[in-house]
TIRO-2110 file (N, C-alpha, C; in Angstrom, 1 decimal):
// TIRO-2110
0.8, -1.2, 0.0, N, 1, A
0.0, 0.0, 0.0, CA, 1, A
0.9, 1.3, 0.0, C, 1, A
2.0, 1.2, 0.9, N, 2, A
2.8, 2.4, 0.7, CA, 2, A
3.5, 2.7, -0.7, C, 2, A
3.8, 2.0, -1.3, N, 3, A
4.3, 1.9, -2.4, CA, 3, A
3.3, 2.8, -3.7, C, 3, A
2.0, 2.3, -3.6, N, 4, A
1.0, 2.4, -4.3, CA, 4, A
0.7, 3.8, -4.0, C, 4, A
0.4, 4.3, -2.3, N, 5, A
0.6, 5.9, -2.3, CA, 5, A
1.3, 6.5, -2.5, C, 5, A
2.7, 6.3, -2.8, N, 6, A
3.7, 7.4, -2.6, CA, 6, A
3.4, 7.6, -4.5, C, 6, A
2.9, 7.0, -5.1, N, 7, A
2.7, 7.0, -6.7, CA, 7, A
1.5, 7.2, -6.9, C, 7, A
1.4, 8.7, -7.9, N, 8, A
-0.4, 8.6, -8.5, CA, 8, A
-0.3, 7.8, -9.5, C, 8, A
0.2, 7.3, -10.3, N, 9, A
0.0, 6.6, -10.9, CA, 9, A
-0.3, 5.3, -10.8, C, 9, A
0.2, 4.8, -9.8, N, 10, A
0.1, 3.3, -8.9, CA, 10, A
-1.0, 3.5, -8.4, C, 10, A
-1.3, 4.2, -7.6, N, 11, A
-2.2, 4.7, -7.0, CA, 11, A
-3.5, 4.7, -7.6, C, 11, A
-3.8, 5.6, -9.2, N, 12, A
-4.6, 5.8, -9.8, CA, 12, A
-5.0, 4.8, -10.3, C, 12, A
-4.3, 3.3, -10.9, N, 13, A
-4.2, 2.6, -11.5, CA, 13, A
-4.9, 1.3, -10.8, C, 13, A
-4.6, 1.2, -9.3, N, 14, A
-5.3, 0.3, -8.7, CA, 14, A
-6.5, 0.8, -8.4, C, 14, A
-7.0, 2.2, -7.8, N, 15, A
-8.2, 2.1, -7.3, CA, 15, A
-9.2, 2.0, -8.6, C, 15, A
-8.6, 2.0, -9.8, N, 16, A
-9.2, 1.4, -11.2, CA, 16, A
-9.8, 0.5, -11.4, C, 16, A
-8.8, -0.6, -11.0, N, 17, A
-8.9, -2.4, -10.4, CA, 17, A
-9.9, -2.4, -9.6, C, 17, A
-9.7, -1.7, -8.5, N, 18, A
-10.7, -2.3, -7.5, CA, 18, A
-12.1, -2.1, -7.8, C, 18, A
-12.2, -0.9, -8.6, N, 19, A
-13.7, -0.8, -8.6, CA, 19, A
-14.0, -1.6, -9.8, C, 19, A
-13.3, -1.7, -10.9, N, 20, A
-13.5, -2.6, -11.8, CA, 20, A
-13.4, -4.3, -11.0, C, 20, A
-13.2, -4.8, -10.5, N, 21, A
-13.2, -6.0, -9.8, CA, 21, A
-14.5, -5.7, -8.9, C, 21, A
-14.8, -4.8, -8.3, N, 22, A
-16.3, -4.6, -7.5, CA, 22, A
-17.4, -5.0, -8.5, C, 22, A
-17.3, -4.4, -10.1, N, 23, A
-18.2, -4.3, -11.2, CA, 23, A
-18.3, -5.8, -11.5, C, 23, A
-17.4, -6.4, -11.5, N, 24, A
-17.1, -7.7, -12.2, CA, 24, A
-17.8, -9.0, -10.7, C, 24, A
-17.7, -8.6, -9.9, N, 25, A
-18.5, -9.3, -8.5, CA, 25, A
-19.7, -8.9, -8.8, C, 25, A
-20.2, -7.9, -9.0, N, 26, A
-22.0, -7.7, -8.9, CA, 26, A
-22.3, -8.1, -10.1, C, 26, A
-21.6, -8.3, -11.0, N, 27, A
-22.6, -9.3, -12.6, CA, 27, A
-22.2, -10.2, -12.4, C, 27, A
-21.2, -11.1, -11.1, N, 28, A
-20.7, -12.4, -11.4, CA, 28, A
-20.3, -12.2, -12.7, C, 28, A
-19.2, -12.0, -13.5, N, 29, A
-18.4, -12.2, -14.3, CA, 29, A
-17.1, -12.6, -13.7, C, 29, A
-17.4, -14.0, -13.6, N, 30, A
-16.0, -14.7, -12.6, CA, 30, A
-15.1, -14.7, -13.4, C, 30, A
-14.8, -14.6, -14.6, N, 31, A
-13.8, -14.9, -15.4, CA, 31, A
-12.8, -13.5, -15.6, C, 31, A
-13.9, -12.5, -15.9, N, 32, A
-13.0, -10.9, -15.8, CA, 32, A
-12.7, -11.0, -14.9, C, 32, A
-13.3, -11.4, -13.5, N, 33, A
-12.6, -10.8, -12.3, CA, 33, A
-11.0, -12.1, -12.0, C, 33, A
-11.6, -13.0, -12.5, N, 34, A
-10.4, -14.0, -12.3, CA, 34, A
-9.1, -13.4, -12.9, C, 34, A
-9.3, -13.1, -14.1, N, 35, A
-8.0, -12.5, -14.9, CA, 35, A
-8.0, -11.1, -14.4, C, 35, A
-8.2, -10.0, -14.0, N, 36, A
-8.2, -9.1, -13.3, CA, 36, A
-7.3, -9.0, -12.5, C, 36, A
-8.2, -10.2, -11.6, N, 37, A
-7.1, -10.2, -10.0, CA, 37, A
-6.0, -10.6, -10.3, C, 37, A
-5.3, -11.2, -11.4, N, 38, A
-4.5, -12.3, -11.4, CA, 38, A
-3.3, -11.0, -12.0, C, 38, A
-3.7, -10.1, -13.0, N, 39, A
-2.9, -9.5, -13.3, CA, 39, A
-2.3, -7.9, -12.1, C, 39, A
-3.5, -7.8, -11.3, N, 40, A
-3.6, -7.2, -10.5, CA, 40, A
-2.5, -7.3, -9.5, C, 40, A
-2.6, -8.4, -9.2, N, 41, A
-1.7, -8.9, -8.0, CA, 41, A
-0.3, -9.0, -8.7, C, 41, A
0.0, -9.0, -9.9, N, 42, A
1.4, -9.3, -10.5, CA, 42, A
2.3, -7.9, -10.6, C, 42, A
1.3, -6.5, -11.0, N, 43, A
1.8, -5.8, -10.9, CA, 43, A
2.2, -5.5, -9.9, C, 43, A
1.4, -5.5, -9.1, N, 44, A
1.5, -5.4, -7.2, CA, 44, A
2.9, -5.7, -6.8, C, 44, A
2.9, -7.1, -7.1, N, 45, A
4.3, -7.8, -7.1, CA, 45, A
5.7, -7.1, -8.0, C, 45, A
5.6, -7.0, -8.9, N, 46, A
6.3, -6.1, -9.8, CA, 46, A
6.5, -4.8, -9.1, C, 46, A
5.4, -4.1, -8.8, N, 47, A
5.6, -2.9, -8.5, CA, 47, A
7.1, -2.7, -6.9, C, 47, A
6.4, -3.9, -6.2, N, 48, A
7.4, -4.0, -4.5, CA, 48, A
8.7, -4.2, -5.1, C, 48, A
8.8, -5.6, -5.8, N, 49, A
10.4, -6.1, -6.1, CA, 49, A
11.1, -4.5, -6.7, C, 49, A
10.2, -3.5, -7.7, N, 50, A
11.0, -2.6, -8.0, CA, 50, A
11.8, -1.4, -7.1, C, 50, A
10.6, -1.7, -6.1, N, 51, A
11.1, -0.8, -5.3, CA, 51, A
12.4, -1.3, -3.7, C, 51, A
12.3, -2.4, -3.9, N, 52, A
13.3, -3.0, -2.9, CA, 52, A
15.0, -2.9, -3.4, C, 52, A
15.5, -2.6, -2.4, N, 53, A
17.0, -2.2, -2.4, CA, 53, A
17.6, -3.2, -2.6, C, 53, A
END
């Protein structure tokens, strides 16, 4: 999460996700939300390793 605030772009990019993954829960569209999360969490991951010393 810190990572994600100290960047609007990180920042702007997830609360994107999340509401798009909220959209994708209320139609049950398990499959967008499946691929979603999956890419979601990668950046996430991507984003930490970049910033570790």
């Amino acid at each position: 999460m810190n990572i994600y605030s100290t960047s609007a772009y990180y920042l702007s990019v997830s609360q994107k996700e999340h509401h798009q993954m909220i959209e994708y829960m209320k139609k049950k569209e398990m499959d967008l939300l499946r691929s979603l999360t999956i890419d979601h969490i990668q950046k996430t991951c991507d984003a930490v390793l970049e910033k570790l010393p």
